[in-house]
N, CA, C and O atoms as a printed pandas DataFrame, in Angstrom:
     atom_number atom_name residue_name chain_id  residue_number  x_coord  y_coord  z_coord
0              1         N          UNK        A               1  -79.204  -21.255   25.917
1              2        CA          UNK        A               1  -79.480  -20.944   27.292
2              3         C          UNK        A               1  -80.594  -19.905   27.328
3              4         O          UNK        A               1  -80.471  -18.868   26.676
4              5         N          UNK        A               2  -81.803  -20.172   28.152
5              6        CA          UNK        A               2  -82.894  -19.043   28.022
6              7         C          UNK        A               2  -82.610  -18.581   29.332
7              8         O          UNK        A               2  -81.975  -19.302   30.102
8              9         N          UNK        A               3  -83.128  -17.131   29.767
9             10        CA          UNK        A               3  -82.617  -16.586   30.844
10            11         C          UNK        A               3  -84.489  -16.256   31.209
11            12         O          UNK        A               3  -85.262  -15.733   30.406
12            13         N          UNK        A               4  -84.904  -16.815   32.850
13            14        CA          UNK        A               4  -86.111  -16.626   32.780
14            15         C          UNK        A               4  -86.102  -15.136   33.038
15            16         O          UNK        A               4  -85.215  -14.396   32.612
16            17         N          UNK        A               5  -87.251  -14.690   33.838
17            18        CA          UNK        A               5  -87.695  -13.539   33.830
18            19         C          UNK        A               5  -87.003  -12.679   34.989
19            20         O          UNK        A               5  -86.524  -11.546   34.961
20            21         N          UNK        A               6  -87.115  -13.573   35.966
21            22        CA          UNK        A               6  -86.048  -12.763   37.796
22            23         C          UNK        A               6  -84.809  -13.131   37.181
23            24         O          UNK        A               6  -83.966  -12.458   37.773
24            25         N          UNK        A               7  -84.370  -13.669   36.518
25            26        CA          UNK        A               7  -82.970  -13.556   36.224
26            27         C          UNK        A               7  -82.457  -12.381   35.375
27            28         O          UNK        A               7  -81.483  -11.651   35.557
28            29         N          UNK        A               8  -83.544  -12.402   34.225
29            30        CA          UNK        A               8  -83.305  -11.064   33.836
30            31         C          UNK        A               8  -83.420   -9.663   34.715
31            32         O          UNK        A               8  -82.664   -8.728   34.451
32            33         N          UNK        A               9  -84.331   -9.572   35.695
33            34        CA          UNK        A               9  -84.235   -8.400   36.159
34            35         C          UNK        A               9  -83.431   -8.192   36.995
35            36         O          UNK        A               9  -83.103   -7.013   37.126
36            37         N          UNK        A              10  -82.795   -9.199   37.882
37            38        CA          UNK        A              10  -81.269   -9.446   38.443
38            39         C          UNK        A              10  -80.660   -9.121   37.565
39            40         O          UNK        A              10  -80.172   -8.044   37.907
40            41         N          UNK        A              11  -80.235   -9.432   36.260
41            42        CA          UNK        A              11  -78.862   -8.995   36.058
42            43         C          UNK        A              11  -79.062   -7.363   34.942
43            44         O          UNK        A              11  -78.271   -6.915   34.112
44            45         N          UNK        A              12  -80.382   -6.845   35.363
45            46        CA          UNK        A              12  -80.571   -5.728   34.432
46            47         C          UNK        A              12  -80.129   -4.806   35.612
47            48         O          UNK        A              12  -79.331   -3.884   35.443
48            49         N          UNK        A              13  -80.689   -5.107   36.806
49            50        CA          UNK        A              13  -79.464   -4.462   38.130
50            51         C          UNK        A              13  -78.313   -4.360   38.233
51            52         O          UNK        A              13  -77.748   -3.275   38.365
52            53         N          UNK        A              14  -77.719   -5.506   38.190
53            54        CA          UNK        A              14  -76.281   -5.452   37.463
54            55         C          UNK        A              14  -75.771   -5.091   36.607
55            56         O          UNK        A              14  -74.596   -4.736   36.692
56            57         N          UNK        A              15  -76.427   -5.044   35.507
57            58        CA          UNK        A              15  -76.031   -4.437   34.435
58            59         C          UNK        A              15  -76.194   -2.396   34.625
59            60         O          UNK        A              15  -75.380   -1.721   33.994
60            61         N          UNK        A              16  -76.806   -1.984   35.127
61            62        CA          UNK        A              16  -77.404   -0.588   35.416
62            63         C          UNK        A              16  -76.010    0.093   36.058
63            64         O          UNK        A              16  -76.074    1.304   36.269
64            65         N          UNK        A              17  -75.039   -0.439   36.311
65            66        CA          UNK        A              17  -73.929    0.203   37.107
66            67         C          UNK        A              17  -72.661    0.005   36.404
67            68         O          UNK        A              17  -71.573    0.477   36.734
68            69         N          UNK        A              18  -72.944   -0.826   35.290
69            70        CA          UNK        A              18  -71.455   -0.842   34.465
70            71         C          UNK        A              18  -71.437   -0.080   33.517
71            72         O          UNK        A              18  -72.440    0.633   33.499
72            73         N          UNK        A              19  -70.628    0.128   32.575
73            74        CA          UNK        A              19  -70.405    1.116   31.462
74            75         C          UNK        A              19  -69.890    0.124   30.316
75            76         O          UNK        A              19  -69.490   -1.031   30.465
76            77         N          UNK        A              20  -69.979    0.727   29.354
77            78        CA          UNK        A              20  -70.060   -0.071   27.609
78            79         C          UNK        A              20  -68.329   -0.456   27.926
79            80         O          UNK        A              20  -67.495    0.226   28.521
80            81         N          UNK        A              21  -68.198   -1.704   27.327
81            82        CA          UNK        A              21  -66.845   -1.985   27.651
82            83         C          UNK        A              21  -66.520   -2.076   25.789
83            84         O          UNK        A              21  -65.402   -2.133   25.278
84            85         N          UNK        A              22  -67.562   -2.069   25.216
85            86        CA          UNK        A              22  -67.265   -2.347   23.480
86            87         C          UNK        A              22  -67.399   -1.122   22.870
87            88         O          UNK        A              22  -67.457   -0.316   23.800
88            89         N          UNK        A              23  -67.501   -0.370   21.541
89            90        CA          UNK        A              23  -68.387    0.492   21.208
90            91         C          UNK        A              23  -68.201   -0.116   19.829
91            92         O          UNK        A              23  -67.103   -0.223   19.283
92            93         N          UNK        A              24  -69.513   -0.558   19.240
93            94        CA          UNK        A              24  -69.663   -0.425   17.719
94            95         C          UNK        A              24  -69.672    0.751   16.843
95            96         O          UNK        A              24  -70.769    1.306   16.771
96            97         N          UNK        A              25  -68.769    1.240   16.195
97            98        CA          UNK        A              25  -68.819    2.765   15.494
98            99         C          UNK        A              25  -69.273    2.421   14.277
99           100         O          UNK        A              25  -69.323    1.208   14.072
100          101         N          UNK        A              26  -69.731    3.368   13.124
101          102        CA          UNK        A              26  -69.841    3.289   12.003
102          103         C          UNK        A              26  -70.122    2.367   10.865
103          104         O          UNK        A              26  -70.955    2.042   10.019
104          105         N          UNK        A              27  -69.124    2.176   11.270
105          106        CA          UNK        A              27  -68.192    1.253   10.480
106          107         C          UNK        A              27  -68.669   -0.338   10.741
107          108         O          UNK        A              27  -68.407   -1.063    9.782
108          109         N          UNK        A              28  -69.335   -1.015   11.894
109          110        CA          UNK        A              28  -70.140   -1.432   11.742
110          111         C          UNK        A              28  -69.157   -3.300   12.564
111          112         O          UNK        A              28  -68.087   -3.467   13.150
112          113         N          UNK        A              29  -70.145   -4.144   12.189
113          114        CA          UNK        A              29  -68.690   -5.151   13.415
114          115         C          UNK        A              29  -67.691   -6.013   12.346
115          116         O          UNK        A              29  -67.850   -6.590   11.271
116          117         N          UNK        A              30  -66.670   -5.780   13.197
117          118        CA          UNK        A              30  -65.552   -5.956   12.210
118          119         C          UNK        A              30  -65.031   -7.337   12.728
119          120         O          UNK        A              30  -65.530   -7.645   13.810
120          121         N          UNK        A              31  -63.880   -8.516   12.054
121          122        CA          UNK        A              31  -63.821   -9.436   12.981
122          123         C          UNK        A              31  -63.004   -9.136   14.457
123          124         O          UNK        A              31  -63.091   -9.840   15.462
124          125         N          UNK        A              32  -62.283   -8.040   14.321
125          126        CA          UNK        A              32  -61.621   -7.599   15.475
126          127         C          UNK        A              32  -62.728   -7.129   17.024
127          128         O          UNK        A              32  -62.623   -7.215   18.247
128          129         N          UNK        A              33  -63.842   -6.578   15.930
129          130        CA          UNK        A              33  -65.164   -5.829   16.797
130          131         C          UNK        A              33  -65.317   -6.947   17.616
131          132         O          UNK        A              33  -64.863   -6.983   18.760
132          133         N          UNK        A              34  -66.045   -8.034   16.998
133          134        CA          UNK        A              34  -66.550   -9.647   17.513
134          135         C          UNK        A              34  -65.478  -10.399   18.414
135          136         O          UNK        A              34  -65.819  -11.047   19.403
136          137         N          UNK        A              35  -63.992  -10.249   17.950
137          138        CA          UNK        A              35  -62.838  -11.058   18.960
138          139         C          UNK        A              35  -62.553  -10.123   20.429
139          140         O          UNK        A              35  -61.915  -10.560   21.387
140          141         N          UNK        A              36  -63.213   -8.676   20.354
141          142        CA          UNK        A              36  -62.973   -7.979   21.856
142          143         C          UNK        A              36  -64.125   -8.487   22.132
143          144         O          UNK        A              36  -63.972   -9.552   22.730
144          145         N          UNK        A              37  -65.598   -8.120   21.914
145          146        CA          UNK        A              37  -67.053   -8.492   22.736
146          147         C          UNK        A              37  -66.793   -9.800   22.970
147          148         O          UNK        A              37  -66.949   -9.899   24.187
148          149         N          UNK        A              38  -66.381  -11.251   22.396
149          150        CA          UNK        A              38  -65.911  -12.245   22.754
150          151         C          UNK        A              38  -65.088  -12.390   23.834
151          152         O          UNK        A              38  -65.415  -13.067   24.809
152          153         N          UNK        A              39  -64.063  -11.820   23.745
153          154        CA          UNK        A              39  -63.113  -11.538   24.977
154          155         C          UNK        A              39  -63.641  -10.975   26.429
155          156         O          UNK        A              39  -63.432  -11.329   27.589
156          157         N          UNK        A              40  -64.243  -10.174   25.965
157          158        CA          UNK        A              40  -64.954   -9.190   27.192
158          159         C          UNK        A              40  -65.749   -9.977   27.723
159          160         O          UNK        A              40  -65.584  -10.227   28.917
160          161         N          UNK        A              41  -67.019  -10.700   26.879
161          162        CA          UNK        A              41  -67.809  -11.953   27.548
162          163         C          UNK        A              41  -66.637  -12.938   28.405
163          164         O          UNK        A              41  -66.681  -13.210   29.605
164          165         N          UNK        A              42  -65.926  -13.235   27.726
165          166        CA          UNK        A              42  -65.045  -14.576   28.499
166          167         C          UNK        A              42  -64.669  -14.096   30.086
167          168         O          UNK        A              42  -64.788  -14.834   31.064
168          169         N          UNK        A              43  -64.088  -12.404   30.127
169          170        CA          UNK        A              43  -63.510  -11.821   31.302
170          171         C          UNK        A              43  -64.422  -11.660   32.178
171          172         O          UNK        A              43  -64.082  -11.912   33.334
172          173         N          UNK        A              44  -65.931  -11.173   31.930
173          174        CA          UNK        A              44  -66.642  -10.611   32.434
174          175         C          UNK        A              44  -67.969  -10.432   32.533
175          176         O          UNK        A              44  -68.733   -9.579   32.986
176          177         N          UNK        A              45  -68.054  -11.760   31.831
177          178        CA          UNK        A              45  -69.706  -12.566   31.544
178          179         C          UNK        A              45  -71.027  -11.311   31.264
179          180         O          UNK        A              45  -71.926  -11.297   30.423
180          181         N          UNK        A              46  -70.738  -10.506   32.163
181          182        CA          UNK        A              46  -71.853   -9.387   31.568
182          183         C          UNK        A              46  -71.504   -8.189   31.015
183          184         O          UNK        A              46  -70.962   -7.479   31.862
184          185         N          UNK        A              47  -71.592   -7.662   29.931
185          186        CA          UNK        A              47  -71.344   -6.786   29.322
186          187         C          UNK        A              47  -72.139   -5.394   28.723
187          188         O          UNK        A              47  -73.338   -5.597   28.914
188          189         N          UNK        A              48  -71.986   -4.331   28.204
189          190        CA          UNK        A              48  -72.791   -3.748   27.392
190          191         C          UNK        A              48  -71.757   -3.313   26.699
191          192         O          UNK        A              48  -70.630   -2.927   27.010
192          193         N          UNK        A              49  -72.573   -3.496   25.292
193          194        CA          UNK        A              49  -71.931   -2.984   24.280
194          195         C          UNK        A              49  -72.906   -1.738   23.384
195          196         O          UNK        A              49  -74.086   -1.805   23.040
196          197         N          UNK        A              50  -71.969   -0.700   23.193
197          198        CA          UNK        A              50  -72.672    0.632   22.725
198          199         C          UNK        A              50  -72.569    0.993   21.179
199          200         O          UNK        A              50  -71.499    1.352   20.688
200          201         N          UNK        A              51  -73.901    0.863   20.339
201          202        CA          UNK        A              51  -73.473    1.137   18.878
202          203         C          UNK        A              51  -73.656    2.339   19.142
203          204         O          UNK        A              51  -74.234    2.838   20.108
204          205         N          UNK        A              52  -73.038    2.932   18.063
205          206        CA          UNK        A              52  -72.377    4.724   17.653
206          207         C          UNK        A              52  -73.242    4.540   16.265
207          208         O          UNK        A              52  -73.196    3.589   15.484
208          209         N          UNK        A              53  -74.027    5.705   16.194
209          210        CA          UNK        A              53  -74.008    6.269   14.344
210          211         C          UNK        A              53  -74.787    5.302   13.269
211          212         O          UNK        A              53  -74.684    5.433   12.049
212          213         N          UNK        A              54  -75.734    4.119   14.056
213          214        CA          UNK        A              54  -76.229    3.095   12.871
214          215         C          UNK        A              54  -77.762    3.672   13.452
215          216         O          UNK        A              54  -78.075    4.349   14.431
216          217         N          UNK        A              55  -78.803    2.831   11.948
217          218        CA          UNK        A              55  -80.057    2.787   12.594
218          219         C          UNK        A              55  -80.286    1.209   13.349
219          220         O          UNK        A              55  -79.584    0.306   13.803
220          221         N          UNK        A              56  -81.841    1.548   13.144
221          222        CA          UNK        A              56  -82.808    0.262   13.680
222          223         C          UNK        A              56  -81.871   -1.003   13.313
223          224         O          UNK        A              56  -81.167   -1.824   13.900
224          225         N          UNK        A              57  -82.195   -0.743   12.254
225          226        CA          UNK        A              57  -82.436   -2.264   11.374
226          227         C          UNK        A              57  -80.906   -2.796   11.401
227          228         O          UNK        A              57  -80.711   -4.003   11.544
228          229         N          UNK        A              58  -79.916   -1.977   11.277
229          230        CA          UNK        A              58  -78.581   -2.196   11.340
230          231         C          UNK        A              58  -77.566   -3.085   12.621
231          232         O          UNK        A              58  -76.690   -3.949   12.655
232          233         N          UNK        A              59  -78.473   -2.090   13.716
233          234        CA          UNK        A              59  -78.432   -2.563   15.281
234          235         C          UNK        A              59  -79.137   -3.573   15.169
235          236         O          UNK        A              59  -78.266   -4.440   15.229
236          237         N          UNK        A              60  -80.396   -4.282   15.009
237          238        CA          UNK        A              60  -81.144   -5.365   15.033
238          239         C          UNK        A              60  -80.224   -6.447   14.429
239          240         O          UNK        A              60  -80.210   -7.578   14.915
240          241         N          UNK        A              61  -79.385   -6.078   13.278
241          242        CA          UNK        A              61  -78.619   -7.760   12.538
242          243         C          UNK        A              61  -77.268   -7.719   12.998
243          244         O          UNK        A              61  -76.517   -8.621   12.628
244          245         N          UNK        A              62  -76.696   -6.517   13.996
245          246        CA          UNK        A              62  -75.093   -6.769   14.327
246          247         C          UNK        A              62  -75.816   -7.254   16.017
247          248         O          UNK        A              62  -75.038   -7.299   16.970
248          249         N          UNK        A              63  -77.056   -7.530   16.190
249          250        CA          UNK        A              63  -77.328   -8.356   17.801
250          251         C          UNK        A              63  -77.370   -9.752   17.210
251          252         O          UNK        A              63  -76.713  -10.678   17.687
252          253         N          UNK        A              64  -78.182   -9.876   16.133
253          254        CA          UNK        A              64  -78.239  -11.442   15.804
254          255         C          UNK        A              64  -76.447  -11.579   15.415
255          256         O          UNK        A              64  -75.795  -12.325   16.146
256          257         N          UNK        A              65  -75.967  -11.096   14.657
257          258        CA          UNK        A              65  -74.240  -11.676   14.481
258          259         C          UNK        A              65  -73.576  -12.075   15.865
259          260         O          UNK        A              65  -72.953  -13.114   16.085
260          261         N          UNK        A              66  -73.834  -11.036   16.762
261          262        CA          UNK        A              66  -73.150  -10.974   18.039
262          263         C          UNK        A              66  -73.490  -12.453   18.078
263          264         O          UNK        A              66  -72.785  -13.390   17.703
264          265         N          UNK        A              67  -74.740  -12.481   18.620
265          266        CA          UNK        A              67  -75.085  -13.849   18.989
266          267         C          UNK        A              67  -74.687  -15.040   18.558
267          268         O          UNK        A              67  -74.190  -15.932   19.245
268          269         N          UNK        A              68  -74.936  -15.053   17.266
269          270        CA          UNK        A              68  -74.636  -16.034   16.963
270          271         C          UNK        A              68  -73.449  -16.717   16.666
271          272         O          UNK        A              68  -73.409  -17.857   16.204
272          273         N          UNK        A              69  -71.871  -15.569   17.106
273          274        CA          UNK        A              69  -70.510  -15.393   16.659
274          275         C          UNK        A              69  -70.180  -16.072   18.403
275          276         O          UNK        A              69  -69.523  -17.063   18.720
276          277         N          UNK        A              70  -70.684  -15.406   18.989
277          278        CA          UNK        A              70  -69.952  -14.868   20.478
278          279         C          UNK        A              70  -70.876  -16.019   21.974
279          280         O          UNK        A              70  -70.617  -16.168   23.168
280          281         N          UNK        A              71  -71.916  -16.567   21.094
281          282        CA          UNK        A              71  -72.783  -17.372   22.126
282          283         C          UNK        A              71  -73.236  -16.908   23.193
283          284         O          UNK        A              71  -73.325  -17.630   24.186
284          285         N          UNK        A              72  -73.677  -15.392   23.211
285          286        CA          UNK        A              72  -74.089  -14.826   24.426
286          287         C          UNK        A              72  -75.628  -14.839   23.849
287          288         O          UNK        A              72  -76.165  -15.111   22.775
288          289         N          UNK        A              73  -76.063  -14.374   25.214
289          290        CA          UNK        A              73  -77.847  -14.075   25.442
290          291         C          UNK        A              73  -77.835  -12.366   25.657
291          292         O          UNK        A              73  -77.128  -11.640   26.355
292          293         N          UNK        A              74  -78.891  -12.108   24.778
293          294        CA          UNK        A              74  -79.194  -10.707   25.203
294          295         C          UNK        A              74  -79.995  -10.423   26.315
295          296         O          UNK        A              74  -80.946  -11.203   26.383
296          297         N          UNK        A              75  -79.955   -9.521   27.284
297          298        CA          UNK        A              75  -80.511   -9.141   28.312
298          299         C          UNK        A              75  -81.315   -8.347   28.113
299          300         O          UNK        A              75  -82.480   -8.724   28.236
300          301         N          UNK        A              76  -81.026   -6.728   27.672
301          302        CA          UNK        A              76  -81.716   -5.844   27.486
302          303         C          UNK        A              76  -81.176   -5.518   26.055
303          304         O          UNK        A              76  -80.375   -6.277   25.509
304          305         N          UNK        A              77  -81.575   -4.514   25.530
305          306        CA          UNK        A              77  -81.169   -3.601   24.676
306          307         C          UNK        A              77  -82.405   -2.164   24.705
307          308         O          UNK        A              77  -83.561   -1.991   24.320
308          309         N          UNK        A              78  -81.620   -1.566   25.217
309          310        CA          UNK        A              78  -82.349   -0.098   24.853
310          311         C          UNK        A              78  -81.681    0.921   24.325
311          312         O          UNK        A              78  -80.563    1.042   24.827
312          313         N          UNK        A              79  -81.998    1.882   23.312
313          314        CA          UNK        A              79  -81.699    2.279   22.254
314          315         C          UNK        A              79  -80.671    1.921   22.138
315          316         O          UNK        A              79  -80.694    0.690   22.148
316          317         N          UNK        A              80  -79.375    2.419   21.985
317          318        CA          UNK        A              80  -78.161    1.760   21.159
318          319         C          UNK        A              80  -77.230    1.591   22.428
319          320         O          UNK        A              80  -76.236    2.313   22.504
320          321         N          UNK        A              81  -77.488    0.717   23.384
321          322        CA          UNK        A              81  -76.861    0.112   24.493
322          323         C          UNK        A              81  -77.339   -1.194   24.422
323          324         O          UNK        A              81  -78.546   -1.335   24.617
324          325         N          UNK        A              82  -76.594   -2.290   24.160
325          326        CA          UNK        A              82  -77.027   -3.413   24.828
326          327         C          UNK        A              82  -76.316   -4.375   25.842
327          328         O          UNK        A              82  -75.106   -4.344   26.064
328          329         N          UNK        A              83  -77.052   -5.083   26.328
329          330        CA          UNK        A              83  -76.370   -5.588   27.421
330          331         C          UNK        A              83  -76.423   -7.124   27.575
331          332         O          UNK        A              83  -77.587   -7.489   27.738
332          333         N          UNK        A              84  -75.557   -8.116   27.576
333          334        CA          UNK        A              84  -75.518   -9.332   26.994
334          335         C          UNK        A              84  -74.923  -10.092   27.771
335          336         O          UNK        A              84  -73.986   -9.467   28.267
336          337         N          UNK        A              85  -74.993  -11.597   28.316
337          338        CA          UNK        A              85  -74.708  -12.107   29.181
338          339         C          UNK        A              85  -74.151  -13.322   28.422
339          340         O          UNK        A              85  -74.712  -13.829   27.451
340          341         N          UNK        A              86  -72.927  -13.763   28.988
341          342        CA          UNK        A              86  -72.269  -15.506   28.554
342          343         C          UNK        A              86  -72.045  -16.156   29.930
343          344         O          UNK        A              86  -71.133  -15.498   30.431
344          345         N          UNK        A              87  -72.365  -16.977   30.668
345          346        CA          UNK        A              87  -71.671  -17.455   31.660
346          347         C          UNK        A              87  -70.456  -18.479   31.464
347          348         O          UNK        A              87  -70.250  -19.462   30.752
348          349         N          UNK        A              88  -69.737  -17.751   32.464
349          350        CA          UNK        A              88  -68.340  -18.734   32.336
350          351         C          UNK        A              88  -68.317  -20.318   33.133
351          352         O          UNK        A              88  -68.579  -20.478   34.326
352          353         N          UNK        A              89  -67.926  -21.455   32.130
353          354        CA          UNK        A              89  -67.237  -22.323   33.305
354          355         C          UNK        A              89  -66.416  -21.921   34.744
355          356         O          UNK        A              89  -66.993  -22.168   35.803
356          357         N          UNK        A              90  -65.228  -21.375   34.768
357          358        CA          UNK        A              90  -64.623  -20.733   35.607
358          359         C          UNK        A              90  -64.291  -19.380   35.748
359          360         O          UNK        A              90  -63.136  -18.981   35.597
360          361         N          UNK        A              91  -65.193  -18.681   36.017
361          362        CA          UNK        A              91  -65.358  -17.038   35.928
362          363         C          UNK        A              91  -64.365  -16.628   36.751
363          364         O          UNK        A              91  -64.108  -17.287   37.759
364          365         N          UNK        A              92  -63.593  -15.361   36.404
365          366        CA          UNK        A              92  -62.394  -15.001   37.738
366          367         C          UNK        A              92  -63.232  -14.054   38.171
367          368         O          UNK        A              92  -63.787  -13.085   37.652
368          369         N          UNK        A              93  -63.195  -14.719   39.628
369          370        CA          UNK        A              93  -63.755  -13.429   40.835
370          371         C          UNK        A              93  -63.402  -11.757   40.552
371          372         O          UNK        A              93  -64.250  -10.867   40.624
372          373         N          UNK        A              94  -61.814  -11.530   40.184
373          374        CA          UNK        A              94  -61.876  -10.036   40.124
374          375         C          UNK        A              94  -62.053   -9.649   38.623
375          376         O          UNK        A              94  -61.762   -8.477   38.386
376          377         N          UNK        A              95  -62.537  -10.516   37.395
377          378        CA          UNK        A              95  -63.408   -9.648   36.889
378          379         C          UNK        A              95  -64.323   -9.495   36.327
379          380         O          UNK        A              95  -64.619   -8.578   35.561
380          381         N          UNK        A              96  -65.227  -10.905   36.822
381          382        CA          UNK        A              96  -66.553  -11.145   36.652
382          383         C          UNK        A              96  -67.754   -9.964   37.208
383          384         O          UNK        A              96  -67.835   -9.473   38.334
384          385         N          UNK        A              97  -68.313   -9.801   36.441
385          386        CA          UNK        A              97  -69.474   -8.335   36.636
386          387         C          UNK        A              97  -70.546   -9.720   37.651
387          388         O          UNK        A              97  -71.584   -9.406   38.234
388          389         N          UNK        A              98  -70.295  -10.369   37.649
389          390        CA          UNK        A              98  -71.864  -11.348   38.268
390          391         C          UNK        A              98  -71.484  -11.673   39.686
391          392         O          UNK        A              98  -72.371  -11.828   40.526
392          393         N          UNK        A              99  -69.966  -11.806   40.056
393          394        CA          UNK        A              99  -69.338  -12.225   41.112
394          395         C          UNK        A              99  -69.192  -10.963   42.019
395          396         O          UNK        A              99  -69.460  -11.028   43.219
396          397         N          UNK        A             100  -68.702   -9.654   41.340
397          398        CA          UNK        A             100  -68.262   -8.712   42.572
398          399         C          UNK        A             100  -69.155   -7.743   42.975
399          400         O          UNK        A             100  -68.872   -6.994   43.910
């Protein structure tokens, strides 16, 4: 799924008012890390997730895992916040970030 360009800045609006619902610590993504950001996508299609304590290059290959584990699209990422979108078949109104 490619997300064009007004879509991205729509949901970088949306995204600007929520808070990290994940946090990657240290320790780095675990399969438990990947089965909540999975989960969280399923509940709530837009997300940010916050790494703790890694560099560049570290953050750069736990976005490609995300991705490629969890089937979301990245939106933004700025410094160690990112913010990632899955759309649901049947999203629930109270706790879809795109719906309320």
């Amino acid at each position: 799924m490619k997300i064009s360009n007004e879509d991205k800045k729509q949901l970088r609006r949306l995204g600007h008012k929520i808070n990290p619902v994940v946090t990657v610590a240290t320790k780095g993504l675990s399969e438990n890390v990947l089965a909540e950001i999975d989960r969280a996508l399923t509940d709530h299609e837009l997300i940010k997730v916050k790494f703790s304590g890694s560099n560049q290059q570290s953050r750069a290959n736990a976005v490609e895992i995300i991705r490629e584990k969890c089937g979301a699209e990245v939106v933004q990422s700025i410094g160690h916040v990112l913010l990632l979108l899955k759309k649901s078949n049947r999203p629930n109104p109270k706790l879809s970030n795109l719906i309320r």
